[in-house]
C-alpha positions, 0 to 999 in steps of 0.5 A: 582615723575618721571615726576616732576623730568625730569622737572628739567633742566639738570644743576638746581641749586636746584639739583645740591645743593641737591646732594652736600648736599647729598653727605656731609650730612653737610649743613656748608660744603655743602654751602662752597663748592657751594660759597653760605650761609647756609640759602641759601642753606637751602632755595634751599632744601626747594624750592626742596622738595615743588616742590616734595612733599616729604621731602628729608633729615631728622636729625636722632640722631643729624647726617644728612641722606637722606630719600627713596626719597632723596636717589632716587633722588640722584641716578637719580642726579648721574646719570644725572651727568655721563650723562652729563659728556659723551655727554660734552665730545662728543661735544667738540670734544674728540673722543678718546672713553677715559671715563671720570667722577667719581665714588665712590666703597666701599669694605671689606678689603681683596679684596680692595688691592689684588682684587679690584684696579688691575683690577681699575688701568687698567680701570683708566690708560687707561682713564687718565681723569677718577677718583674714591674713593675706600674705606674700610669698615667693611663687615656689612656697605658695603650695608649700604653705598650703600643703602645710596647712599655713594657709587656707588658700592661695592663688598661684601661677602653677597648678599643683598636683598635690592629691586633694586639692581642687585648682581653679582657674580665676584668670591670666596674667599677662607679661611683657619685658620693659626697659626705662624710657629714660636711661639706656646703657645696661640693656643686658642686665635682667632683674627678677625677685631673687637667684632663685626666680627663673622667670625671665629664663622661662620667657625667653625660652618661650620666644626661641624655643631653645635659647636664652641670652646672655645676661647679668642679674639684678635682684629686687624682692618686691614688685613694686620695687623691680618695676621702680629699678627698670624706671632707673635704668638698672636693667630690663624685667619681665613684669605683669602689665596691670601692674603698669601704668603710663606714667611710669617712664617705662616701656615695653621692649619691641620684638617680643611676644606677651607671655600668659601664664594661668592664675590659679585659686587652690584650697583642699578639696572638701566633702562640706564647705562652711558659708565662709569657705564658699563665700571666699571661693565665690569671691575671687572667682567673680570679684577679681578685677577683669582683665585685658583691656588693651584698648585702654593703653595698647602694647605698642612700641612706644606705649608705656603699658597695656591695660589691665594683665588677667583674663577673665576666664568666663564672661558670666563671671564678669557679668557676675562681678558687674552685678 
């Protein structure tokens, strides 16, 4: 496949409509967006696979997906995009050693605003003709997304085993259990994102071992909106301290130990990274906020909140974010 591929020319109309598709997964949009007809497109894909042998796309349940193959050749589509974006820039004569390009990261909820674009916002700032998609998902479809070639990147709080893909370490993040400071009355209650989010389970079975209490459910798909139904008095949750701060009228609920759970950087291991994929690598690795500063507020009995929830993972990555 390897050879037939580097046959394509660099700007070939047949992979250019592919990674468009890929990336909508709808043939109607799909053609809108290259000025072209539906059955042209739909031409152009077939013309693909022949020259590779192999089918790229199937319909599963009604909905568009990409094959292992067309999700391959997405990822060498992608890349030859970025490449190409970097020598254009090159030799037009921009030589401000500014990136520029697109690239797309996905990541959970708590790290998106907090984590995440603090350290995307100094990367795009300093290059004004880079852009990027950041979005939220649930922590079970992170890998899905990327796995699929939805994304370029995500962070995520499991490693995933997938072939191919690197998993790195930028942090921990901290979780405690609060409860509203002001209203008492639905202590057995516990919220977490949705029926399918299994986190609070997973925190009390890492107190006992082998117990989890009895307790009614309460759902707020948004972090920021959780946090907010505990300083109701809805119910208790298990949340990343960074998230809190000591205004909230929340506390953390005496008796129970913080639970650390591993932040992970995940992107598709590559023989050749553009300056682009590097520089995102590089950023969030160094740029990520440093974490766990428990003398700012202390977990305590009666204190609000602990300080800042990941851990930086080397100190000459914090000593490199500080530069």
């Amino acid at each position: 496949m390897d050879c037939q591929l580097m046959r394509l020319p660099l700007s070939s109309p047949l992979l250019e409509s592919f990674l468009v598709l890929a990336r909508e997964l709808n043939f109607s949009r799909a053609a809108d967006l290259l000025h072209i007809t539906q059955p042209a497109l739909t031409k152009r894909i077939q013309n693909l696979e022949s020259l590779l042998g192999q089918a790229l796309l199937i319909r599963q349940y009604g909905a568009l997906e990409l094959t292992e193959t067309g999700r391959s050749l997405q990822r060498y589509g992608t890349a030859l995009e970025h490449q190409e974006t970097e020598l254009l820039a090159s030799l037009v004569g921009e030589r401000t050693g500014q990136l520029a390009g697109f690239f797309r990261i996905a990541t959970y909820s708590s790290a998106l605003r907090s984590v995440v674009l603090p350290a995307l916002g100094y990367l795009l700032r300093g290059n004004p003709k880079l852009s990027c998609h950041a979005l939220k998902a649930e922590v079970e479809a992170l890998h899905e997304k990327l796995i699929a070639g939805k994304v370029d990147f995500c962070v995520s709080l499991s490693e995933c085993e997938r072939a191919g893909i690197e998993n790195v370490q930028i942090g921990i993040e901290r979780n405690v259990l609060i409860e509203s400071s002001i209203y008492s009355g639905r202590d057995a209650c516990y919220i977490d994102h949705e029926p399918r989010d299994n986190f609070t389970e997973k925190y009390f079975l890492s107190q006992t071992g082998s117990t989890v209490p009895r307790m009614e459910r309460a759902y707020f798909d948004d972090i920021y909106g959780l946090i907010d139904a505990v300083s109701e008095g809805i119910g208790r949750a298990v949340v990343p301290v960074h998230l809190l701060d000591p205004s909230m009228p929340v506390r953390v609920v005496p008796g129970f130990k913080p639970v650390d759970v591993p932040v992970l950087l995940q992107y598709f291991r590559q023989p050749y990274y553009t300056r682009l994929q590097q520089s995102v690598v590089d950023t969030l690795l160094t740029r990520c906020p440093p974490l766990l500063r428990t003398n700012r507020f202390g977990i305590a009995v009666d204190s609000a909140v602990a300080g800042d929830a990941l851990v930086a993972t080397q100190s000459r990555q914090r000593q490199r974010a500080q530069q």
